[in-house]
N, C-alpha and C positions, 0 to 999 in steps of 0.2 A: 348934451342934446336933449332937447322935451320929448315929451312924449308926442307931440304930434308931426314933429320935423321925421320921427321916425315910423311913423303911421304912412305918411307920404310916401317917403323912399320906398317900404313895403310893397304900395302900389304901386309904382312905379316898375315894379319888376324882383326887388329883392329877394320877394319870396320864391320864386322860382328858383335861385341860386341855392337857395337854405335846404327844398330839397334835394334838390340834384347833389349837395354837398355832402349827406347826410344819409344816400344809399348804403346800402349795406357792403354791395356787390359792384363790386369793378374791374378795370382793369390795372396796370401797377400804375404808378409812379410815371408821368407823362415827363418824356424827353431824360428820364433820368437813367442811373446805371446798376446793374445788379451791385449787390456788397461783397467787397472782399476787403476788411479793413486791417489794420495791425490792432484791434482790439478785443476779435474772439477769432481772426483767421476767415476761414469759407463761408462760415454762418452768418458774416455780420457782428451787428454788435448783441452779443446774448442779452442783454438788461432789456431791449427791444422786444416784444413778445405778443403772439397772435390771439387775440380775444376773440371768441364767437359765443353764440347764442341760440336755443333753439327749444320752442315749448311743444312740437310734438307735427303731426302732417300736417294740420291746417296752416301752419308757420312757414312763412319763408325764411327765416330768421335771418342770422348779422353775420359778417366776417369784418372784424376792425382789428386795429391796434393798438399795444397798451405799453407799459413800460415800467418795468418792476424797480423798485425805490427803493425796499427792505422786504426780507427773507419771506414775509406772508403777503405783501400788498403790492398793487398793481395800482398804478394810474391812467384814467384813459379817460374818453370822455364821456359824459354822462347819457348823450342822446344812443348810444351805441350799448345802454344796459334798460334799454325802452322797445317794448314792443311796438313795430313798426313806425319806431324812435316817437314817440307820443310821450310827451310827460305826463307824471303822473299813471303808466300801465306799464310801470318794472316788471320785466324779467325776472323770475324769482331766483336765487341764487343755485339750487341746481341747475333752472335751467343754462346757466354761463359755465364757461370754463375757458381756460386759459393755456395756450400750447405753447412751448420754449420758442425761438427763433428757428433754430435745426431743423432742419425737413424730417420728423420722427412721427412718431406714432405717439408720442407721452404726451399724457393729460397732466392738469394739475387742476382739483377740481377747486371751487369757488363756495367758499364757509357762507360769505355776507357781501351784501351792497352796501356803498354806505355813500351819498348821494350830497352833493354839496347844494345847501340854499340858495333862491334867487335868480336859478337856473331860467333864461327865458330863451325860448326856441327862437323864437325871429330877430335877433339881434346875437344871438347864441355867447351873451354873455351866462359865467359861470357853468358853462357846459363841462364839470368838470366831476369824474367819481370815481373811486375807488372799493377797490377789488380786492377782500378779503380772503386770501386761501387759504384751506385745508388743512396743509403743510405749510411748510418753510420750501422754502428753495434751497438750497445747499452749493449746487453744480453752478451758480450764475452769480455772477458780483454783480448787488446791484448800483444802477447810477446815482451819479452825484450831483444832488440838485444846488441849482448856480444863488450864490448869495442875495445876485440884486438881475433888476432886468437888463436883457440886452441893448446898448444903444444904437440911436438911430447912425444907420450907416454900418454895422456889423453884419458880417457875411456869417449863414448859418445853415447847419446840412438839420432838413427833415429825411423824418423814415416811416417806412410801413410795408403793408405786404398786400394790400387790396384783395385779400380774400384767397392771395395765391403762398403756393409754403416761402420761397424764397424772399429776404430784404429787398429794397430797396431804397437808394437814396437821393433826392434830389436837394441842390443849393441852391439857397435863395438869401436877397439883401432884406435888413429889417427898416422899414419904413418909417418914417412920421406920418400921423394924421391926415396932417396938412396936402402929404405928397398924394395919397390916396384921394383923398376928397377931393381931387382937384377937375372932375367930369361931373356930369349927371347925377351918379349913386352918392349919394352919402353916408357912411359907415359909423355906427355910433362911437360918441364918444366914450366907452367905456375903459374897465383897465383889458384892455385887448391888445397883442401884439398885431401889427401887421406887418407882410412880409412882398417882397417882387420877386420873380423868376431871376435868376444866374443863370442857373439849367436845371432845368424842369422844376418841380413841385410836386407838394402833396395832390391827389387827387379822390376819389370816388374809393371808399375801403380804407383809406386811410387813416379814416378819423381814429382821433383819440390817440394816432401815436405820437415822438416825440420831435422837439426841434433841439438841439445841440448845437450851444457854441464853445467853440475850443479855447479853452485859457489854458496857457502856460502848457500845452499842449493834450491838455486830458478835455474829455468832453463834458461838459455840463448840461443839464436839463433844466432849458428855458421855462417852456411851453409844454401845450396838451393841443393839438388838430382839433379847430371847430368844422372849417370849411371854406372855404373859396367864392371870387366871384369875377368877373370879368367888370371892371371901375367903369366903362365904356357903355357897356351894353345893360347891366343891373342884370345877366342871367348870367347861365350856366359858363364858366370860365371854360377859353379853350388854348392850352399849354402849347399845342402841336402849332395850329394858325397864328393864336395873338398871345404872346408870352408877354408882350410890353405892356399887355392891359391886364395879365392874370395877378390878382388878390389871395396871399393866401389871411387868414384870418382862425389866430390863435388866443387862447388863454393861458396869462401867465401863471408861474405854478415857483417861477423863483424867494427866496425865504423874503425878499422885501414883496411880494402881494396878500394881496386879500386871500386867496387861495391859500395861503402858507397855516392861516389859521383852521381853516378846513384840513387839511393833511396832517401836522403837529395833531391836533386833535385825538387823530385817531391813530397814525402811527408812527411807535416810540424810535428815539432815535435815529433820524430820517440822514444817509449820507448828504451831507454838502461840500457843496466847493467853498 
């Protein structure tokens, strides 16, 4: 897609979705179910993990989600380590920190940003960064990032916690292009997953956590939450009313994207499926 087929869409309304997508503060997981999996029990999946942010009163700051890959780093997404998500006006790495899935009181503080190139907000390709901590983790195995992308027609569970301590998780089908563009909005063509409702979806807070699809029955990490849109209207997606037009719109993060070279980069030894 040119740059001016996407200048249109823009106008046309997309921009309004990109906010709305990209709040800090929400509600959970629209139409979806609290977690209770067979792969950490009550908490969810622990590799799943709540990122927030905060420079001080005059800050509203963030509640997102991120998703630990190895013992120090965190993937999430990059508009969610930006003050009042603006590129370019990072969060300084005190200011983030990172709390387990477990409804607890433990911090894990935040060493480094480390921010992937080419990152554009209105199309929210490369919306993708990583979270350098402190420590290690010890207490959390983390996920196992999937070889290649999902294909179309793979059913695939998202998670996050919209600002609240509990998981949550909605399933969603992965899309072709094709299927989406098929209304008004036009979504770039970039290396972007997109996804349809099963039941419910990522929503508002969610960003930056993970999409999981299950091989051979363990879960793999596809994707990183950019943000959502309703394919119909070019605004704010609504799960509850029109599930059959909701958009989720992710970046891949599996070892065949562009993003793999970003992640290997910085850290060593990265679990795969």
């Amino acid at each position: 897609m040119n740059r001016l087929t996407w200048g249109r869409v823009a106008s046309a309304g997309l921009a309004a979705f990109v906010a709305w997508a990209m709040t800090g503060q929400a509600s959970a997981i629209v139409g979806a179910q609290a977690m209770a999996t067979e792969v950490t029990g009550d908490s969810g999946v622990a590799a799943v993990v709540r990122v927030g942010a905060d420079r001080g009163l005059l800050d509203d700051g963030l509640a997102c989600t991120g998703t630990l890959i190895a013992a120090r780093w965190v993937v999430t997404a990059q508009h969610c380590t930006n003050v009042d998500r603006q590129p370019g006006h990072g969060y300084r790495a005190k200011d983030m920190v990172v709390r387990p899935s477990a409804p607890d009181d433990a911090r894990w503080a935040v060493a480094a940003v480390w921010r992937m190139d080419g990152y554009d907000s209105r199309s929210l390709a490369n919306d993708i960064a990583l979270l350098e901590l402190t420590d290690p983790v010890t207490t959390v195995t983390p996920a196992r990032i999937a070889a290649r992308g999902a294909p179309n027609g793979a059913t695939a569970e998202v998670y996050g916690f919209a600002g609240r301590p509990s998981q949550h998780v909605g399933r969603v089908r992965v899309a072709s292009l094709a299927a989406v563009n098929n209304g008004p909005c036009v979504f770039p063509d970039r290396e972007m997953t997109f996804v349809t409702s099963v039941h419910g979806g990522s929503s508002r807070g969610d960003s930056g956590g993970p999409m999981f699809v299950r091989r051979d029955g363990a879960l793999e990490l596809q994707t990183v939450t950019a943000g959502a849109a309703d394919r119909e209207t070019c605004d704010a997606p609504d799960l509850s009313g029109r599930p059959q037009t909701w958009v989720g719109i992710y970046n891949r993060v599996d070892r065949a994207s562009a993003a793999w070279e970003f992640l290997s980069a910085h850290v060593p030894a990265v679990p795969a499926g």
